[in-house]
C-alpha positions as CSV (number, residue, x, y, z in Angstrom):
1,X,0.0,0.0,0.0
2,X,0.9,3.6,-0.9
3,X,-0.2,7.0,1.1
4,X,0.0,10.4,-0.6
5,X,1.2,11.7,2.7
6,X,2.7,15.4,1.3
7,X,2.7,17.4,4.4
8,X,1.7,21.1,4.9
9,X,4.7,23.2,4.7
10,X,5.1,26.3,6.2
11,X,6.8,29.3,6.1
12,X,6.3,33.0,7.5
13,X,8.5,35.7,9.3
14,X,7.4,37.3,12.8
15,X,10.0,39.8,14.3
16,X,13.6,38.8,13.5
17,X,12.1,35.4,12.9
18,X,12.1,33.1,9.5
19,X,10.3,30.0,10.4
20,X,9.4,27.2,9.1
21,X,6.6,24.6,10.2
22,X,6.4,20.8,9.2
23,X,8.9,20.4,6.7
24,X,8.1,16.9,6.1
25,X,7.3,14.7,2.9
26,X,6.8,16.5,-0.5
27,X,7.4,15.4,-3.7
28,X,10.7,16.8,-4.4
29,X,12.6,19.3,-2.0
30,X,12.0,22.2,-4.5
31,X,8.5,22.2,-3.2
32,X,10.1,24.0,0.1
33,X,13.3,25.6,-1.5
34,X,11.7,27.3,-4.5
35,X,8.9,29.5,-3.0
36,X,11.9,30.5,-0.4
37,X,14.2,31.5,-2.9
38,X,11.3,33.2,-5.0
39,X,11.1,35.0,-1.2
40,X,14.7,35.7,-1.3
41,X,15.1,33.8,1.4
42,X,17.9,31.0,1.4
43,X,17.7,27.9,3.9
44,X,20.2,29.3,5.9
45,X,18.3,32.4,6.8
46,X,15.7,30.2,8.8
47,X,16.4,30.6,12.5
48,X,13.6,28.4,13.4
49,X,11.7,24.8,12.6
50,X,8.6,23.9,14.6
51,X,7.5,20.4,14.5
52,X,3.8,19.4,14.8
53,X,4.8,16.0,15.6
54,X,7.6,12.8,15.0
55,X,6.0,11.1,12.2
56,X,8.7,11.5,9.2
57,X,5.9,13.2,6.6
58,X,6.4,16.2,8.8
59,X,9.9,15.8,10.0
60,X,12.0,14.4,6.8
61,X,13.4,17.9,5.6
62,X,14.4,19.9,9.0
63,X,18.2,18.9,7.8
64,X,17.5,21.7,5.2
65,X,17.8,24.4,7.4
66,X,21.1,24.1,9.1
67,X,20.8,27.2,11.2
68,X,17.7,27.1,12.5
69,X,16.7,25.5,15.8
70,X,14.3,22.9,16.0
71,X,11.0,23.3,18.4
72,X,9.1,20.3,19.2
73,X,6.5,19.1,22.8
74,X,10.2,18.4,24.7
75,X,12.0,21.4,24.4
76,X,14.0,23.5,21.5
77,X,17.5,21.7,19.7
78,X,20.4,23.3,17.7
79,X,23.5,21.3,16.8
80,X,24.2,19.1,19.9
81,X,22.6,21.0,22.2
82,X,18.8,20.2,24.0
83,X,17.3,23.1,25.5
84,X,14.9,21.1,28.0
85,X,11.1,23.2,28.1
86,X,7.8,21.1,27.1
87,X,6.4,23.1,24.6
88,X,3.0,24.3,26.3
89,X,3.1,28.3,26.3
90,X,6.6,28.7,24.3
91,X,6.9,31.8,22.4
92,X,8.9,31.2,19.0
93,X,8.7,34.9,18.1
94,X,5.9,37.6,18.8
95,X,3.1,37.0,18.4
96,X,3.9,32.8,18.1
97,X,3.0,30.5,20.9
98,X,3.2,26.4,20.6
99,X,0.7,24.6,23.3
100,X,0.3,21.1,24.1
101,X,-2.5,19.2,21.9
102,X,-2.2,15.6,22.1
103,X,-4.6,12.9,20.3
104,X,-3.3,12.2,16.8
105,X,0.4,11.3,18.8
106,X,1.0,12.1,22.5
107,X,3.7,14.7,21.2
108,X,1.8,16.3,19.4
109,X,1.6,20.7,19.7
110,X,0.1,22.9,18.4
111,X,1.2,26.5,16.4
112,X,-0.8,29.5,16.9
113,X,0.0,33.0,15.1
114,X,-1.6,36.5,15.6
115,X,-1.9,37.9,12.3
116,X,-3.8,41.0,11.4
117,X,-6.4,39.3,9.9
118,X,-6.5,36.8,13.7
119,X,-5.5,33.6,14.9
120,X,-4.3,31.1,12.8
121,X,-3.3,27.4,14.0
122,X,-1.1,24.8,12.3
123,X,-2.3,21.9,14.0
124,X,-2.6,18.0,12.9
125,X,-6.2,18.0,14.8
126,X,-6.9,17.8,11.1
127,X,-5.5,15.9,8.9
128,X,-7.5,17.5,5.5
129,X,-10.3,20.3,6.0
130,X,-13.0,17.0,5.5
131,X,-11.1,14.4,7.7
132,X,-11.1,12.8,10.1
133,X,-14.7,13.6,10.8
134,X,-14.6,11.8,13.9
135,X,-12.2,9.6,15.9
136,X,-8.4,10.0,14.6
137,X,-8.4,6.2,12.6
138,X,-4.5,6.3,13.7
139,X,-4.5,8.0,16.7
140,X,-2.7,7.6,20.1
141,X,-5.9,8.9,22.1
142,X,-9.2,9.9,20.9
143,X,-10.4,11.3,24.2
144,X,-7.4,13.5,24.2
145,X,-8.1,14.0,20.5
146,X,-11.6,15.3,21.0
147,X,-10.4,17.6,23.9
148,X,-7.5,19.0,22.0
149,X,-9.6,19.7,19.2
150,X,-12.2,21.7,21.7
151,X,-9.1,23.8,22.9
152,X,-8.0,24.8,19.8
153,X,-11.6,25.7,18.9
154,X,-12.1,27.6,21.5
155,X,-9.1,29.7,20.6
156,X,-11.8,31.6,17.4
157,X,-8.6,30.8,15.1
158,X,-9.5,32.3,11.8
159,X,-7.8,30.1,9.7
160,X,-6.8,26.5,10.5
161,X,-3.5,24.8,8.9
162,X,-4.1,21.0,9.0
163,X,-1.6,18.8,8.8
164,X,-2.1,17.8,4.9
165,X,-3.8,19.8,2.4
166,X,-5.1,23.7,2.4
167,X,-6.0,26.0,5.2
168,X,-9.6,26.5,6.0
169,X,-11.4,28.8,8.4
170,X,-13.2,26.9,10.5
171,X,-17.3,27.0,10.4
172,X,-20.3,25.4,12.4
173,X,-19.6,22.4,9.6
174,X,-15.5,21.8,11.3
175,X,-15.4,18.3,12.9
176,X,-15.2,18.5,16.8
């Protein structure tokens, strides 16, 4: 069996920060480097990679960015060193915070940005904007799952990132 499991990369700037989220499995690595260098932004200039979670189709191209330093639930890592801190209530940069949302994986956090146009969060809560509609098939804990999901809702984000496919503003119609 084969998945199409392309992740949702992302990228963004907030203060003196270049980050990247999820840079995990996509059909070639120009899928990430070309829209950056289109940016004028070279992988080197990324000072920071949040992870959502430690499945490899959102993990497989942090190596890219050599520079940056690597967020994930257990704390923030560059080169050989671990800077022990569980992710709930980190700031990355202004107006960036990374809290705790377990269900999909025990590990997994979540990314919210202030923008001016409000809250957007890069979560794996979703998978695609239509899926799962209920339990996660694959999950580590669907009670915590359901909860997390709740929380995040509860935020008003405007816009949601899920962990595959397009952003989509969340309605009465979102999966709880």
């Amino acid at each position: 069996m084969t998945i199409d499991a392309a992740s949702s990369v992302s990228f963004f700037r907030s203060g003196d920060k270049t980050i990247i989220h999820d840079p995990g499995f996509v059909p070639d690595r120009k899928v990430i480097l070309d829209p950056l260098r289109d940016r004028g932004v070279a992988p080197t200039d990324v000072t920071d990679v949040v992870i959502s979670h430690h499945h490899p189709d959102h993990t497989l191209n942090i190596a890219l960015f050599e520079n940056a330093q690597t967020h994930d639930v257990w704390g923030i890592y560059k080169n050989d060193k671990w800077h022990v801190r569980m992710a709930e209530g980190v700031d990355v940069a202004p107006g960036v915070r990374l809290i705790q949302t377990p269900g999909h994986t025990d590990q997994d956090i979540t990314m919210l940005v202030n923008t001016k146009d409000g809250l957007v969060a890069f979560t794996h809560l979703w998978w695609r904007p239509d899926t799962p509609t209920n339990d996660d098939p694959v999950g580590t804990n669907n009670e915590a799952f359901h909860l997390s999901r709740e929380r995040v809702l509860g935020l008003q984000p405007a816009l949601i990132v899920p962990g595959h496919g397009p952003a989509f503003e969340p309605t009465s119609k979102t999966p709880r």
